[in-house]
C-alpha positions as CSV (number, residue, x, y, z in Angstrom):
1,X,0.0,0.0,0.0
2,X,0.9,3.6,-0.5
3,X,1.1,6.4,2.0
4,X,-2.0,8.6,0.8
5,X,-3.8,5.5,-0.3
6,X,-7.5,4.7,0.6
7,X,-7.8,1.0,2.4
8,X,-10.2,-0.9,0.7
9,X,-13.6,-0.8,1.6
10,X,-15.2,-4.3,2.0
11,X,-17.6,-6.1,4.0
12,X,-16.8,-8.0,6.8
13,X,-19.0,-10.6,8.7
14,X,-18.8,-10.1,12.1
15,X,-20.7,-11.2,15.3
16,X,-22.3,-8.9,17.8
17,X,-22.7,-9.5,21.1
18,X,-27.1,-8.8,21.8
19,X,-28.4,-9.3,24.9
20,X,-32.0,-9.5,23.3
21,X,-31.0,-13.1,22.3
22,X,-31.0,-14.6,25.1
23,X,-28.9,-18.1,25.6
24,X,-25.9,-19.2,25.8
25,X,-24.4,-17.3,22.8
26,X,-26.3,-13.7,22.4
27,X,-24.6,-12.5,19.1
28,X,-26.0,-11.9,16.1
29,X,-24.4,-11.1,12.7
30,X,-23.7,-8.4,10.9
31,X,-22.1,-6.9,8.1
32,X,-19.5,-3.8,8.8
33,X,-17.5,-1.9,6.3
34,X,-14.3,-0.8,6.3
35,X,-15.7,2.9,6.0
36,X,-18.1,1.4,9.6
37,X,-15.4,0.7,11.3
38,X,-12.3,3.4,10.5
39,X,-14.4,6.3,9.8
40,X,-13.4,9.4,12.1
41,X,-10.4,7.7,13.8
42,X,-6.7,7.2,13.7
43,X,-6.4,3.3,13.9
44,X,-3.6,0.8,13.7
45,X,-4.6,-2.5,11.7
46,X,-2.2,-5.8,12.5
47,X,-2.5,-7.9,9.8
48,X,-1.9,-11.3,10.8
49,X,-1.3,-14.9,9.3
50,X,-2.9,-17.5,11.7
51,X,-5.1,-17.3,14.7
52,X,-3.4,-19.6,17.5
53,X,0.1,-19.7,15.7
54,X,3.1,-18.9,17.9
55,X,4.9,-15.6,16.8
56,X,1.0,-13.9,16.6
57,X,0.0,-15.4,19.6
58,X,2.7,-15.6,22.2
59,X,4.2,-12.6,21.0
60,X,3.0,-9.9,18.5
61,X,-0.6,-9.5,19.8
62,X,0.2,-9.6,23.6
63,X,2.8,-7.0,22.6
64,X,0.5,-5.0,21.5
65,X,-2.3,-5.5,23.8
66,X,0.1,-4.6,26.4
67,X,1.2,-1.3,24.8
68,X,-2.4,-0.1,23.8
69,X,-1.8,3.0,26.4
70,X,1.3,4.1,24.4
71,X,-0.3,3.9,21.4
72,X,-3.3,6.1,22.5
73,X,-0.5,8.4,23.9
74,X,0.7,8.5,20.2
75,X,-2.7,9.3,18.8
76,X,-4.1,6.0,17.8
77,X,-7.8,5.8,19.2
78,X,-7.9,2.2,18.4
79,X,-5.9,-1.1,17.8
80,X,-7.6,-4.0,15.3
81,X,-6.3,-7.3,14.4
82,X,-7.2,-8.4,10.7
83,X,-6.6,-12.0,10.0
84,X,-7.9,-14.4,7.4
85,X,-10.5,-16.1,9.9
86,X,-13.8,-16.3,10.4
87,X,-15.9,-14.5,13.0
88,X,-15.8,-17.3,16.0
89,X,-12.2,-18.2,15.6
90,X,-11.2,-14.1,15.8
91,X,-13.7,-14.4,19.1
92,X,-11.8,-17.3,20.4
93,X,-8.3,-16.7,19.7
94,X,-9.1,-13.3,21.5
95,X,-10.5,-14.8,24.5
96,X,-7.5,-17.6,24.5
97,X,-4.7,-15.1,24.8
98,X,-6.6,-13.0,27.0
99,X,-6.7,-9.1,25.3
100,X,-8.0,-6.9,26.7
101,X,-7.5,-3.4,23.9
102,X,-7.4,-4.6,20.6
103,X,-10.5,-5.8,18.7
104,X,-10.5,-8.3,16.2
105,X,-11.6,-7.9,12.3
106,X,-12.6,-11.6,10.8
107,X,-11.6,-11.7,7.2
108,X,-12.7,-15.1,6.4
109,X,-12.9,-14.9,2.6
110,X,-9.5,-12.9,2.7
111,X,-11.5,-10.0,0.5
112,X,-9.4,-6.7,2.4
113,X,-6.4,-9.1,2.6
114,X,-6.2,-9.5,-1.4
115,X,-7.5,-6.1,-1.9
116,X,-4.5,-5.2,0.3
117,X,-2.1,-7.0,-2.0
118,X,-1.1,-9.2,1.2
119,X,-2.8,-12.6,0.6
120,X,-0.8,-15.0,0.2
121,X,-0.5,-18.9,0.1
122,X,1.0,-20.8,3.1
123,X,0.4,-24.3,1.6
124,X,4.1,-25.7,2.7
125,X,2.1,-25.3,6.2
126,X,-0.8,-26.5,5.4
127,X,-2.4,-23.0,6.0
128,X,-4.1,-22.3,2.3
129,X,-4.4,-18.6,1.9
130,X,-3.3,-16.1,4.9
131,X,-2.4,-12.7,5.5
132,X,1.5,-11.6,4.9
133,X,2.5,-10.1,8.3
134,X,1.7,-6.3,8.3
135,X,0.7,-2.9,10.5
136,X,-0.4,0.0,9.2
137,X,-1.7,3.3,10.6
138,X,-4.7,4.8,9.1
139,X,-6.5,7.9,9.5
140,X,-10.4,7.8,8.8
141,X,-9.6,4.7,6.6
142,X,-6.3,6.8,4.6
143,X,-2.9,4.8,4.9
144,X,-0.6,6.9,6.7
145,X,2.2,4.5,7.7
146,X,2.5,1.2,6.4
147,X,5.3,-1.6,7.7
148,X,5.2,-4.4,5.8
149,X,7.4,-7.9,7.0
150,X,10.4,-8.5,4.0
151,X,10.1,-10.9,1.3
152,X,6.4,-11.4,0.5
153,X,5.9,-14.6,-1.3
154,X,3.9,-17.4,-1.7
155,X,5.2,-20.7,0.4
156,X,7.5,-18.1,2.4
157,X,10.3,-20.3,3.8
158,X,10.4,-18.2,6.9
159,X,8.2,-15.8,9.1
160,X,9.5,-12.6,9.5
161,X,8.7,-10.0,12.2
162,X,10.9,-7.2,12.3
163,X,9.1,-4.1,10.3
164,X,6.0,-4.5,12.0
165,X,6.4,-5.1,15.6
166,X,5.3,-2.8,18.0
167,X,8.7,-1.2,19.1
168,X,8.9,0.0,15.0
169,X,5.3,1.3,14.7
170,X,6.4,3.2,18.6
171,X,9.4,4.8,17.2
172,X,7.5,5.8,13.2
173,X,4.9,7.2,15.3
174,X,6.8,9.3,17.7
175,X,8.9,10.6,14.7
176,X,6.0,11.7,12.7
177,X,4.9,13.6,15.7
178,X,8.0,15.3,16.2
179,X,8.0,16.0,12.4
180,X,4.6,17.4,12.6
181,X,6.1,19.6,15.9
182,X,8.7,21.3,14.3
């Protein structure tokens, strides 16, 4: 993606929690854009390959999660993980590493992914199509920083995480604040 670019506006399925359900799962569906859900705000968007897989679980969302007051101290109102999954594995995944400040985006049919330019195929793992490992800030659904992991590819041998860890987002943030400053 470009700096200046509009993200792609798509529909995702999500589930909402309704209380007028009643039962033992109160959510009902619904359809959000990507206008719906970045309009007005400054946002950061992970963009991640697997739900439950080890460097997004055990280490780039809790990072994150754990930083969400920095972030918001850096202008970002709020933090979203987009991964090519479907509504009730996002909710799961969620609930199994416990966050608590970023909200999950299901893109089970890998639409915003593509649109993106960051599907790609994990077949040597047995994954099928997934997100290449990415973070971008956005304001009101405009790309204003964008840190993409190194060698996209289909079949990648490796999984990078270097570009788009929180520590790198931090320190492009607070530069384009001082920037802005002087």
């Amino acid at each position: 993606m470009k700096i200046g670019t509009p993200i792609p506006n798509v529909i995702f399925k999500t589930r909402l929690r309704d209380e007028t359900i009643g039962g033992e799962n109160p959510y009902r569906w619904c359809d959000q854009t990507s206008k719906d859900i970045f309009a007005g705000k400054r946002a950061l968007i992970i963009g991640l390959p697997g739900a439950f897989t080890p460097t997004c679980s055990n280490r780039q969302l809790p990072a994150f999660d754990e930083l969400a007051d920095t972030f918001k101290e850096q202008g970002i109102d709020e933090i979203y993980c987009v991964s090519v999954n479907d509504a009730f594995v996002m909710k799961q995944w969620a609930d199994h590493i416990g966050l608590k400040n970023i909200k999950m985006i299901p893109d089970g049919s890998g639409d915003f992914t593509r649109r993106l330019g960051m599907l790609v195929r994990k077949d040597n793992l047995g994954f099928g199509l997934r997100s290449w490992r990415y973070a971008a800030v956005v304001q009101d659904g405009i790309v204003e920083g964008w840190f993409e992991e190194a060698g996209i590819c289909d079949n990648a041998p490796g999984d990078p995480y270097e570009a788009s860890t929180p520590d790198a987002v931090l320190q492009w943030l607070r530069e384009a604040s001082a920037k802005k400053a002087a």
